[in-house]
N, C-alpha and C positions, 0 to 999 in steps of 0.2 A: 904592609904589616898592620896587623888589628892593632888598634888606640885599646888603652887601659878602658875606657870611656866606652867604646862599643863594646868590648867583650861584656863586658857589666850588664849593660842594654839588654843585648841576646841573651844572658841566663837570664834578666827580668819577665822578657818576652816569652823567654819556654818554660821557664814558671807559673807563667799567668794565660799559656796557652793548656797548658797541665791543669790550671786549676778549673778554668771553663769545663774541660772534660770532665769534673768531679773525681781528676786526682791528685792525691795527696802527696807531692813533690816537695823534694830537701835540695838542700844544696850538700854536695859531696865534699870533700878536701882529701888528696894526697897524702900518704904518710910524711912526706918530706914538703907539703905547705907548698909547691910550686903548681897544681893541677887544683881546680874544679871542674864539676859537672852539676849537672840537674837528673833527677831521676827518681823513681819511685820506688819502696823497697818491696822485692817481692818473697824475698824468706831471707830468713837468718836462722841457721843452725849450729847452736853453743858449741855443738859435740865436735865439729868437723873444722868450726871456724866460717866457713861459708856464707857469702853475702852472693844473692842474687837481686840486680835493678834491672829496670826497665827504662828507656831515654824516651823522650819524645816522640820519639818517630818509630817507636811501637818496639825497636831492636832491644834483645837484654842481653846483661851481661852479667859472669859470675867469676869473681874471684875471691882470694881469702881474706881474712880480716885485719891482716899484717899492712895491707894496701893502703889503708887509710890512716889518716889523724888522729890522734887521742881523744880529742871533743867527737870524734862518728863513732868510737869503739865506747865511747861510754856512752853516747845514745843509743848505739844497737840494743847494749847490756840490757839498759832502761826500759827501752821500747820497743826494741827488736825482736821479740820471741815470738814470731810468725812461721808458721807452716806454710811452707810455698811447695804448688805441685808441681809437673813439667812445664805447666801453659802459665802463660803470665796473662791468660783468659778468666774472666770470672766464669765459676763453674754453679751449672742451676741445681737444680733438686729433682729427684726421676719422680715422674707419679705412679702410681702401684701399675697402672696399664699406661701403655704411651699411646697418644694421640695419633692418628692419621699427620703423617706432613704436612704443614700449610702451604707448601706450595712456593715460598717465599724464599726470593734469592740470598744468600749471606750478604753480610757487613763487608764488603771486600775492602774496607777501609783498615783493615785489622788485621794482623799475620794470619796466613792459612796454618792452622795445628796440625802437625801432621801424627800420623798413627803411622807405624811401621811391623807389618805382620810379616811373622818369618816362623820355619818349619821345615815340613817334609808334606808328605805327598795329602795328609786330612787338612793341613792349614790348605793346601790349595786348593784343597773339595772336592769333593765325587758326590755330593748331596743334590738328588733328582729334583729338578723342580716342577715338573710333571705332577708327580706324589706330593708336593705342598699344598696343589688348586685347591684341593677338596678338603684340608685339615685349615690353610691359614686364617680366613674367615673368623673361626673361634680361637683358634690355638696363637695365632700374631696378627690382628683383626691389623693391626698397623702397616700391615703387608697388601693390603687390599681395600682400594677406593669403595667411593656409593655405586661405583659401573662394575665394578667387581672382575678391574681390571687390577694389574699391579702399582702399588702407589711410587712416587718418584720422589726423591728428596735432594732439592735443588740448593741444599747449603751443605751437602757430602758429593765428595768425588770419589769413586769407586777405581782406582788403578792395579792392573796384576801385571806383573811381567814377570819374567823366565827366565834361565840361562842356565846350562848344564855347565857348572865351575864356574871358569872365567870367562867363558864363551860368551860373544854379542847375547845380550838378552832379546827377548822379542817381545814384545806389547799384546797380551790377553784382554786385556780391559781398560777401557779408556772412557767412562762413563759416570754420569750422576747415580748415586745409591738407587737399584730396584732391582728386580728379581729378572734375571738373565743369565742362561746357562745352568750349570754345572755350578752350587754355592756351598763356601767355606764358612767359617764361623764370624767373614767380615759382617754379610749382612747385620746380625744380630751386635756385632762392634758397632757396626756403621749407625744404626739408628741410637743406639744409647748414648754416646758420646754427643753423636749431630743434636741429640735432642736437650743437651744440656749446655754444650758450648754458644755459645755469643759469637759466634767469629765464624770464618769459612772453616771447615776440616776434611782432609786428605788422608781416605785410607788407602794407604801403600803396600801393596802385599809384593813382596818378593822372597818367593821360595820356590823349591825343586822338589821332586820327590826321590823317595831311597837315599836318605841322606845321614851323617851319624853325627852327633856331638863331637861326641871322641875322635874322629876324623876328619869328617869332608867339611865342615862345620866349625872344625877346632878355630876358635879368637885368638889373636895376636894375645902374648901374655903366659899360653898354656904351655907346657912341656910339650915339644911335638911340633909345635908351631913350623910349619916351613917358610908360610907365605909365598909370594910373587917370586919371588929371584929364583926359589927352586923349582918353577915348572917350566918343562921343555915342550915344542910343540905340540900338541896332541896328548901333552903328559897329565899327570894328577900331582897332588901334592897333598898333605896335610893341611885342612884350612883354605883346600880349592874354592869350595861349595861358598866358604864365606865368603874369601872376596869376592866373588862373585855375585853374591847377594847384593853386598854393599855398595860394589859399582855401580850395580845395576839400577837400585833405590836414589842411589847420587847423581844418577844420571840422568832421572827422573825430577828430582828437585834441581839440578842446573839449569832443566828447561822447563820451569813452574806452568811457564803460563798455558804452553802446550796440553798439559795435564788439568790444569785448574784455569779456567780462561778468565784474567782479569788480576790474579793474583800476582802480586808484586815481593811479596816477601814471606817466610814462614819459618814456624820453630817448631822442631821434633819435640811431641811433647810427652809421646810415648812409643813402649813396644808391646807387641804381645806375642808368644811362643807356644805352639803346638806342635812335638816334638817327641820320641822318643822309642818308636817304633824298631828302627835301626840297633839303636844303642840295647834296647833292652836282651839282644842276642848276644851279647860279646861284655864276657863279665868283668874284664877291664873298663871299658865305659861306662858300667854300672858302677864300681867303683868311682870312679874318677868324675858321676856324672855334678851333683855336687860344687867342684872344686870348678870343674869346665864352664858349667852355669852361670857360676857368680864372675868369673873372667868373660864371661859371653858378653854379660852385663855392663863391667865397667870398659869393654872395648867398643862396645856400641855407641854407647855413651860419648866415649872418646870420639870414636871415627864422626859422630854427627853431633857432635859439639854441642852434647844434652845432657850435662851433666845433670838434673835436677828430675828426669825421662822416668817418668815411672814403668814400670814392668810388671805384665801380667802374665803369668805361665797356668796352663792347663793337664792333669794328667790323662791318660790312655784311654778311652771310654771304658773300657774290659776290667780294668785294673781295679782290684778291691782291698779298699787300706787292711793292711795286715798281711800281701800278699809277700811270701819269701822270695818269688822271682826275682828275675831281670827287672821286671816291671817295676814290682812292689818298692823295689831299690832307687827306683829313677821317679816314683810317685812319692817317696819321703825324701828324697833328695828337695823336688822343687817345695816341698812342705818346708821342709827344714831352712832352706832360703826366706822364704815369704815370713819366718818367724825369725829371722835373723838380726841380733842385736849391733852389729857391725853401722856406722855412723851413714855410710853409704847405702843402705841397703833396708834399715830399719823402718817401718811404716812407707817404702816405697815400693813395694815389689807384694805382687797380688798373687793368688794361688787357688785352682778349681777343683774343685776335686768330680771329676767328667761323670764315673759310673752310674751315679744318678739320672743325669743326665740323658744317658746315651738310651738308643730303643734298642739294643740289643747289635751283636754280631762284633767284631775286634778291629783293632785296628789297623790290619794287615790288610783283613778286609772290607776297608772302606766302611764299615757299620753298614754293609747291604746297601752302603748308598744311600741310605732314611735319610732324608733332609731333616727332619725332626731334631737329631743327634749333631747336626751342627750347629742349627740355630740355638738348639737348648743351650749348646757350648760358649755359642757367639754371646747370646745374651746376659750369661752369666760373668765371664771376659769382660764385656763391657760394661755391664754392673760394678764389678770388680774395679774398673779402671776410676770409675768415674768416683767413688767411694775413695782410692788412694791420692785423686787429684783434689778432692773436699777436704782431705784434711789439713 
């Protein structure tokens, strides 16, 4: 059994191992006066009650305000009025153009942040990269070294997997960020984030394509929901498509190091959503897209234990605000989210609006393939992200 006397020792020592790193560590207390810890605070939110720390050893944690001691709820009040995004990573400042990669391996001393893309069949990309050689040079000079080959950036990892439902997924991409294959809007994620985080970061894309909100897609939470227990061999179910997503993603951070070589640990620190092709056929889903959305959100959340995960959604490239469609419905839906005063959701959740963007052509048909119209999406995504993680 730990002596009074040593436990004392060890918070002094992880105190004074905290403060070496130039961080700013408290000591915690229990509501009921039987528990300390040591930790750093990383957001405190009035509205929700919500306290997120971070321990020594890089792991955080989030729980509500009721947890603690009257002397930490009245220092929170005092001092606590911190915006904390999904990463408990200091986050940089993007410069108007990004730099060429240096080349330089991540901090693996530091949680890998992971990114978590999910979608239908544009998140997982038909964008030629053929049709890039001759446009990136000017248009994403950061896509292309002084040999005027494709650059590589060795503090992102590039992951895609697959799986129709709940079926075994299978492994697409297993590589450091550069330009290979068939590109979705990670590339243009991958460099924006990688170029402002301090830490390792994993971009995780799992998704399928033909897929609906309203259905194959539907999050534990929704009316409709069937989940696991309702599917029979070879069967479908409401909510197939997700778990299937999410298995397949968890299946992926089970075996980190496979994925990220060297990585020992990591926090979901975000998502981003390109979506809504499917749903905008079926005026139910348009309806209900909305409602689906924000449960997409806090089951995500859930399922990877990110409560604090900011969320970026993108609408249809075709799609023109003021459209009465299918579309028009499912592009002021995720608007209507992204301005959303809810304690959960409030200054967390990012929103693109793609038409501008896009070079032309829908998104049934793949935007002709133009790589242009993903990257332009990816970019802005990732702008997006990093702007909800700054504040």
């Amino acid at each position: 059994m730990m002596t009074r006397n040593r436990a004392q020792l060890l918070l002094q020592l992880s105190a004074a191992f905290l403060l070496i790193l130039g961080v700013q560590a408290r000591t915690w207390t229990s509501a009921d006066g039987s528990k300390t810890f040591e930790g750093e605070l990383q957001s405190y939110d009035a509205a929700s009650g919500k306290v997120s720390v971070t321990f020594p050893n890089g792991k955080r944690m989030t729980f509500t305000l009721d947890k603690l001691s009257e002397d930490d709820i009245a220092w929170l009040k005092k001092n606590g009025d911190r915006s904390g995004g999904g990463s408990s990573t200091e986050i940089g400042e993007l410069p108007d153009e990004l730099p060429d990669p240096d080349g330089e391996e991540a901090d693996m001393s530091k949680p890998v942040q992971v990114y978590i893309l999910l979608g239908q069949s544009n998140m997982v990309g038909a964008g030629k990269t053929g049709d890039l050689q001759g446009i990136a040079e000017k248009k994403y000079p950061y896509l292309v070294d002084e040999a005027g080959g494709w650059t590589v950036r060795k503090d992102v990892r590039n992951v895609f997997v697959l799986c129709s439902g709940n079926a075994p997924a299978k492994d697409y991409k297993n590589e450091w960020m550069t330009i290979s294959g068939n590109i979705g809007p990670e590339i243009g994620i991958g460099h924006h984030v990688g170029h402002v985080t301090d830490a390792p970061v994993l971009i995780l894309k799992s998704c399928c394509g033909n897929r609906s909100l309203g259905y194959d897609l539907l999050p534990p939470g929704a009316a409709g929901y069937e989940g696991k227990d309702a599917a029979k061999k070879g069967g479908w179910y409401a909510g197939c498509q997700y778990d299937g997503d999410v298995a397949a993603a968890k299946k992926v951070l089970d075996n980190l190091d496979d994925y990220y070589p060297g990585a020992k640990d990591y926090e979901v620190a975000g998502f981003f959503w390109w979506q809504g092709d499917k749903d905008m056929r079926n005026a139910t889903h348009c309806e209900q897209y909305e409602e689906n959305l924000i449960l997409l959100i806090k089951a995500l959340r859930k399922d990877f234990d990110a409560p604090d995960a900011r969320f970026v959604t993108s609408s249809l490239g075709q799609t023109k605000k003021g459209s009465q469609g299918g579309d028009g419905k499912i592009l002021d839906a995720m608007e209507a989210v992204s301005k959303s005063d809810d304690p959960e959701l409030e200054d967390k959740v990012g929103f693109v609006y793609a038409h501008p963007l896009s070079k032309g052509g829908s998104s049934s048909g793949h935007y002709g393939g133009n790589p242009e119209t993903y990257m332009n999406v990816g970019e802005s995504m990732g702008k997006s992200m990093v702007e909800l993680l700054s504040k």
